[in-house]
C-alpha positions as CSV (number, residue, x, y, z in Angstrom):
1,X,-13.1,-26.7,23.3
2,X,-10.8,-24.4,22.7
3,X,-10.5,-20.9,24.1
4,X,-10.8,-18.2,21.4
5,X,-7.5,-16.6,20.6
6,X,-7.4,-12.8,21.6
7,X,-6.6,-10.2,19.6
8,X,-3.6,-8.6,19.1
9,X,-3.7,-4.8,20.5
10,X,-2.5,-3.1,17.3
11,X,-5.7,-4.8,15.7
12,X,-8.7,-3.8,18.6
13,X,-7.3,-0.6,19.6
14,X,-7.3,2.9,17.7
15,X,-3.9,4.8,18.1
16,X,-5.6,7.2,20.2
17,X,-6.3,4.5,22.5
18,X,-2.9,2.9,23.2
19,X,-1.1,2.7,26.3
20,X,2.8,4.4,26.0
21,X,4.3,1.2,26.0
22,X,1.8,-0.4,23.3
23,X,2.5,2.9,21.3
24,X,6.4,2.4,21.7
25,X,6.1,-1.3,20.8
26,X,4.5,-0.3,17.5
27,X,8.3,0.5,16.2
28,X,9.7,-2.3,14.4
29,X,13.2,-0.5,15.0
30,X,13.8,0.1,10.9
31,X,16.1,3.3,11.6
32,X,14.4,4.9,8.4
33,X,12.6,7.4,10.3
34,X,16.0,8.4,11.2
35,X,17.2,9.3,7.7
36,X,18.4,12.9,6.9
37,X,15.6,14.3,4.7
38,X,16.2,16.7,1.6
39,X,13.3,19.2,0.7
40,X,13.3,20.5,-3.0
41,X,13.2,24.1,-3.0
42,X,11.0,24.7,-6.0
43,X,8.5,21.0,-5.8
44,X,8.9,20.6,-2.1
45,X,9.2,17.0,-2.9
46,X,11.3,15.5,0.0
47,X,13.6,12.7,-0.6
48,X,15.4,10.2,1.7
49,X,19.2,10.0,2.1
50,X,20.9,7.0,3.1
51,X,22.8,8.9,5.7
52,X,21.4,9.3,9.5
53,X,21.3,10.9,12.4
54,X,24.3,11.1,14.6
55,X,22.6,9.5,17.5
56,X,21.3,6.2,15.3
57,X,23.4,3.3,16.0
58,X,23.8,1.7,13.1
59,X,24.8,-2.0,14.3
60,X,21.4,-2.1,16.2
61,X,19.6,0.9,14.4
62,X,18.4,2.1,17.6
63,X,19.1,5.8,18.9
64,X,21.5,5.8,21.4
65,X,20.4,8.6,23.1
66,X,16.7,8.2,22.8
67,X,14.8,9.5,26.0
68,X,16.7,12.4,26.2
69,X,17.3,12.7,22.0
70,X,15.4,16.2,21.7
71,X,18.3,17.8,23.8
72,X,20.7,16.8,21.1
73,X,18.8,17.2,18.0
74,X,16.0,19.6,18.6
75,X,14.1,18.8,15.7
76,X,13.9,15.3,16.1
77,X,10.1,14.7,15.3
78,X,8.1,12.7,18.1
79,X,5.3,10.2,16.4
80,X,2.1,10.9,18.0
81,X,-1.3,9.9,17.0
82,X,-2.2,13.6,16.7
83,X,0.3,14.4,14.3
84,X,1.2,11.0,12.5
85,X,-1.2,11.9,9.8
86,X,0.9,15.5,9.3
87,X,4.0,12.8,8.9
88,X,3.4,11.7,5.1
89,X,7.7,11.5,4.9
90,X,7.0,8.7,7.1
91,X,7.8,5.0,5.6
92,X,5.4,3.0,3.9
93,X,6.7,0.4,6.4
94,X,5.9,2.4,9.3
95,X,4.0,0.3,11.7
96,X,2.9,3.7,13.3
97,X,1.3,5.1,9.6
98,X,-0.1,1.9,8.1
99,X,-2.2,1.4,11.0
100,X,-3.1,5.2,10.9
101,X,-3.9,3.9,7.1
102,X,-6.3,0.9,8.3
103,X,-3.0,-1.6,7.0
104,X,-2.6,-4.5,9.4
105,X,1.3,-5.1,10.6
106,X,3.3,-6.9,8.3
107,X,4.5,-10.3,8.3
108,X,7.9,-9.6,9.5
109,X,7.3,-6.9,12.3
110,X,8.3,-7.8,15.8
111,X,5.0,-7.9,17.3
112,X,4.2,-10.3,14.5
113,X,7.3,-12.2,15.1
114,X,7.8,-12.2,18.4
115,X,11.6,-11.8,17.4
116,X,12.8,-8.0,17.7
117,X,15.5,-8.5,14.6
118,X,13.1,-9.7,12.1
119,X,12.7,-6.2,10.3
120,X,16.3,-6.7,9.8
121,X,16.0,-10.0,8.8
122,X,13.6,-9.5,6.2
123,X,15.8,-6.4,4.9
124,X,13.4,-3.5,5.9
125,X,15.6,-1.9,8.1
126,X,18.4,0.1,7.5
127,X,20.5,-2.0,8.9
128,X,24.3,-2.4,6.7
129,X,22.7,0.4,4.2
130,X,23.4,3.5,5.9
131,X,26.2,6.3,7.6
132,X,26.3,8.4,10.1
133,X,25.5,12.3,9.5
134,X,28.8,13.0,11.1
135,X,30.9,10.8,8.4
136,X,29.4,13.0,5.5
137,X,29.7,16.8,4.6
138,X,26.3,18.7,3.9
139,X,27.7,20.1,0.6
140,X,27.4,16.4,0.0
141,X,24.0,14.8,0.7
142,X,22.7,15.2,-2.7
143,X,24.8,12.7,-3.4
144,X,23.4,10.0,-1.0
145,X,20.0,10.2,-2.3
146,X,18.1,6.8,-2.2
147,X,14.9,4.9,-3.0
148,X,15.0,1.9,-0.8
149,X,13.4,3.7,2.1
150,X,10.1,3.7,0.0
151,X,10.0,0.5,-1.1
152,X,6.6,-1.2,0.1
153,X,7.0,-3.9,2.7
154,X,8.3,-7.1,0.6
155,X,6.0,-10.6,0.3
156,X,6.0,-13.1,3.0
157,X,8.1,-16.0,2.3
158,X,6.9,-19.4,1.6
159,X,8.2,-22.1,2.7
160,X,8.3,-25.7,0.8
161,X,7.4,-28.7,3.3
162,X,8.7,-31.9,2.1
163,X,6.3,-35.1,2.4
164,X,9.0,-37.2,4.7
């Protein structure tokens, strides 16, 4: 008889309730959290850029700097459970909001996976679609607003097993 498979943390445990490294592991690593933001003066609709912090490394699209980020940009925003619900700019993707949302992980996240570059893989990340802050002028962001960072997470591929 077989033993019964346990659960997966992210799908027994409240966010409240997760250890710091569960709650790191929870970050697939897409970089879009690290997009440069523009607010709307009149709607206060806010839209993504495609361009990113300075501290992003955008071969890996991890921050480069990120235990001590805050002392380099001070309004870096730290995910919490307390204030992830305040976060709606957040991605749909965002491991840390859809289960703040009652979503289960999707198929390509790491924790899914087990491989830590399958967000790029699947082309959630963004990973070859982004530049740095520091390559771009701030008279010119407007013209590096994109959509892609909102697009929902895309459907799992299928795979077609032949009879031989």
């Amino acid at each position: 008889m077989r033993e019964k498979e346990e659960q997966p943390f992210w799908e027994t445990k409240k966010l409240t309730e997760m250890t710091p490294v569960e709650w790191e592991s929870l970050c697939d690593g897409c970089g879009k959290c690290c997009l440069v933001k523009l607010e709307d003066a009149d709607t206060e609709e806010i839209v993504d850029t495609d361009v990113v912090c300075k501290l992003l490394d955008l071969g890996t699209c991890q921050c480069s700097l990120y235990e001590t980020r805050h002392q380099y940009v001070p309004d870096c925003i730290k995910v919490t459970a307390d204030n992830i619900e305040t976060l709606s700019f957040m991605p749909p993707t965002c491991a840390y909001r859809l289960l703040h949302e009652g979503v289960t992980l999707p198929w390509w996240h790491p924790l899914v996976t087990g491989n830590p570059n399958s967000v790029h893989d699947a082309g959630v990340s963004a990973l070859d679609k982004v530049v740095s802050e520091t390559d771009v002028e701030d008279a010119d962001l407007e013209d590096h607003v994109v959509e892609w960072p909102q697009d929902p997470s895309p459907p799992e591929p299928w795979v077609r097993f032949s009879d031989s």
